[in-house]
C-alpha positions, 0 to 999 in steps of 0.5 A: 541450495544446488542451482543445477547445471543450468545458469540463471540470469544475473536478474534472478542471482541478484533479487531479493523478496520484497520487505514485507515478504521476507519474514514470511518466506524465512518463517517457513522454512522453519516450519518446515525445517522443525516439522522435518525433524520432529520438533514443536511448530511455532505460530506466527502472527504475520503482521509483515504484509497487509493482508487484511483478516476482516470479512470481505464484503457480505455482497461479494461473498455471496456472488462468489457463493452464487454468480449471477452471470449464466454464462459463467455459472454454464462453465462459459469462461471466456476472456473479457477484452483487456480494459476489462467488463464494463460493469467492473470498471463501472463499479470501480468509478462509482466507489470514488464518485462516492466520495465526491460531492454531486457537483464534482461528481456529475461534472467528472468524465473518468476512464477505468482499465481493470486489472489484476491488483495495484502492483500491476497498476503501479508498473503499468502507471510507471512505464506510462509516464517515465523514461525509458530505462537505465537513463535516469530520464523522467524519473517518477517523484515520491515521498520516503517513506514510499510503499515499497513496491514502488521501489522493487518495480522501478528496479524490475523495469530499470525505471529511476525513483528520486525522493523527497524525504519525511522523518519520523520524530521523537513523537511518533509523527512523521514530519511533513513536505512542504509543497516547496521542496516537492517544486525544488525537487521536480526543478532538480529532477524533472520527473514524469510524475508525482505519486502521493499516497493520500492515506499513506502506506507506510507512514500513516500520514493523511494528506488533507485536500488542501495540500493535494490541490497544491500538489496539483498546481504544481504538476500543472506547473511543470506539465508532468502527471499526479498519480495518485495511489487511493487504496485506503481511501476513506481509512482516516483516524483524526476527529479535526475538520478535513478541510472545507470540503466535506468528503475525504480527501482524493485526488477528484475532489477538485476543479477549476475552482480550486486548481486553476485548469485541472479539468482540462489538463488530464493530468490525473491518475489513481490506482484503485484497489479491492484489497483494502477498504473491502478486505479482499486482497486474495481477490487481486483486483483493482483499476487504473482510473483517469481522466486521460483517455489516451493514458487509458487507451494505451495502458490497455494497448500495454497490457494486452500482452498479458489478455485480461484481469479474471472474469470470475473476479471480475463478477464479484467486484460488479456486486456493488455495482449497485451500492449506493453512497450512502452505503459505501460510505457507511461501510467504510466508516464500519471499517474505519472505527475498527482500525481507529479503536485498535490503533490507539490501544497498539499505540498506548501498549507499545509506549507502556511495554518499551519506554523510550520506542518512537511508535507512530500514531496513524491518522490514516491507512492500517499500518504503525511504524516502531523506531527503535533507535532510542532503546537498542544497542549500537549498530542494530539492524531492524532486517537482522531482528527481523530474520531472528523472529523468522528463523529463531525467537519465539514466545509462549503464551497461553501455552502456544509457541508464537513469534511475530513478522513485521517488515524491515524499513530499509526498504521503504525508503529511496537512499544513495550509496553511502547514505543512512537509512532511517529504515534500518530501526524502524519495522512496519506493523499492519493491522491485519491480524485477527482483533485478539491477535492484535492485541498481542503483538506489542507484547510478542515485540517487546519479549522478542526485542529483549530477546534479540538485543540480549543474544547481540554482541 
């Protein structure tokens, strides 16, 4: 491809897309490759991302059908101040409150800012509480595997990312983090923050109440904040008690009582989300909510640059504005049991299909992890068997040319040069896809995975 005469920055030469973008934008060149020369089109099951195929909503749908605000039915499409409508970021406290028991819940003051989706929130999170750029000041802690968008901002804003580490065993489960080595690496670091991802993207994992409350003390400690990161909150797969509280586990769900000094901290943030549990991710909205007002007064001073999440949008998040708890939650629930049920079917066809595959077992969020470093020949690298289900592999069944897009792990995890990556045999899978294209997915990985390992040298 000619770049013209013109240089781009050294910024865009270097930049890659993101891991769960990458298969995506190599499949479609294919297409379009193959359409331009007269050849059969090949389907794609795009299980890469975690672009939810579930119907949004019924309420949000009908907003979007019929608005209920005049003025935006009149054509009166005006910006809304930067913190976004009132009645949204309502809506977005009154989802967490719904999972709150009524003590906690009244006793709570939280402050929202609504914006366009959870990877702005992360970014404007980020640059609230690390360092300045290129210092490696105020790091921001994680837990590899992290969701890879957090990777990808931090190097967009120059801001450092240190990590402690999970790995996934023989099993199919990742192992856990002990609250010490979490204090040994903010002793070593010094950070700004720590994210948890309660209902973790990518691992699964379901951080039970017991070990945020710990998290919590522990930034307490060390006077740093705890983001955490609540999108999938509600999405849990495990029949045991959750803990003594009887609500899922978030980072609200606590007080004095438990956390000796949380509720006058201000420590807290969450980045809440449409996308997920309400199965709108084309909507782009979500919420950065805190019980800091500082925190919350200067990320809209921040982002006044960019003038205001969609007020369309906005509007159909306020449809449920109204729901009560106990019909949120219900909802929840409805798309809890369709992800336990296709979980445990992906898990048991992935094991009978590739024996010896290392497949997690999720207890929470929608996406598997696939370890293949049991089964394949030396030196494989999931991004090369990646980009040849992208660009080459292919399937037929049923009579339909298909091939399958998962993500690359590489890039979920924080590694130094020279390090291995657990990454490079492992591929995420997101349970997005239509129910009876779900069920194909194992068997499209097998075949390509033969496939693959069958061409390789």
């Amino acid at each position: 491809m000619t770049q013209g005469i013109a240089q781009v920055s050294e910024l865009f030469k270097g930049i890659q897309p993101s891991a769960i973008r990458t298969a995506q934008i190599k499949f479609r060149k294919r297409n379009e490759q193959d359409k331009t020369a007269g050849k059969p089109l090949t389907k794609a099951i795009n299980v890469a991302i975690g672009n939810v195929s579930l119907k949004t909503h019924p309420l949000m749908t009908q907003r979007y059908l019929n608005p209920a605000d005049k003025d935006l039915r009149l054509g009166d499409w005006r910006y809304s101040e930067t913190v976004g409508r009132d009645l949204c970021n309502e809506t977005f406290i009154n989802i967490i409150r719904s999972f709150l028991p009524d003590k906690i819940s009244q006793k709570l003051k939280l402050f929202a800012f609504t914006t366009d989706g959870s990877s702005t929130l992360m970014k404007t999170a980020m640059l609230g509480v690390c360092g300045e750029p290129g210092k490696n000041e105020k790091p921001l802690l994680v837990i590899d595997p992290i969701y890879t968008n957090y990777l990808s901002i931090a190097k967009e804003t120059g801001r450092s990312i240190v990590s402690v580490r999970r790995t996934l065993l023989e099993n199919g489960k990742f192992t856990d983090v002990s609250v010490t080595e979490v204090e040994e690496a903010i002793k070593k670091h010094k950070p700004g923050a720590l994210v948890i991802i309660p209902y973790d993207n990518p691992s699964g994992q379901l951080m039970r109440q017991e070990i945020i409350n710990e998290y919590a003390k522990l930034c307490l400690k060390y006077k740093i904040f705890l983001i955490s990161d609540e999108a999938y909150r509600g999405l849990y797969y495990t029949s045991e008690s959750l803990s003594s509280y009887s609500q899922a586990p978030t980072v609200w769900n606590m007080t004095n009582k438990e956390v000796a000094g949380i509720e006058d901290a201000k420590i807290r943030i969450s980045l809440e989300t449409m996308s997920k549990v309400f199965n709108a991710c084309g909507l782009r909205m979500g919420a950065l909510v805190t019980d800091n007002q500082y925190f919350q007064e200067q990320s809209v001073a921040f982002s006044t640059t960019y003038l205001c999440a969609s007020v369309l949008d906005q509007h159909i998040v306020e449809s449920l504005h109204s729901q009560t708890k106990v019909q949120l939650q219900a909802w929840v629930a409805q798309q809890r049991n369709y992800y336990g049920r296709i979980m445990k079917q992906m898990h048991a066809d992935f094991n009978n299909l590739l024996p010896g595959i290392v497949v997690s077992l999720p207890e929470s969020s929608i996406y598997s992890v696939v370890d293949v470093r049991k089964i394949a020949k030396s030196c494989f690298n999931a991004k090369d068997f990646v980009d040849y289900c992208a660009n080459l592999g292919s399937v037929e069944i049923n009579g339909e040319k298909l091939t399958l897009l998962v993500a690359p792990m590489a890039g979920f995890y924080k590694t130094n040069p020279g390090e291995d990556n657990p990454g490079s045999t492992q591929m995420r899978v997101a349970l997005v896809a239509p129910e009876n294209e779900m069920l194909l997915v194992p068997r499209l990985f097998a075949e390509l995975f033969k496939q693959y390992e069958a061409q390789r040298n």
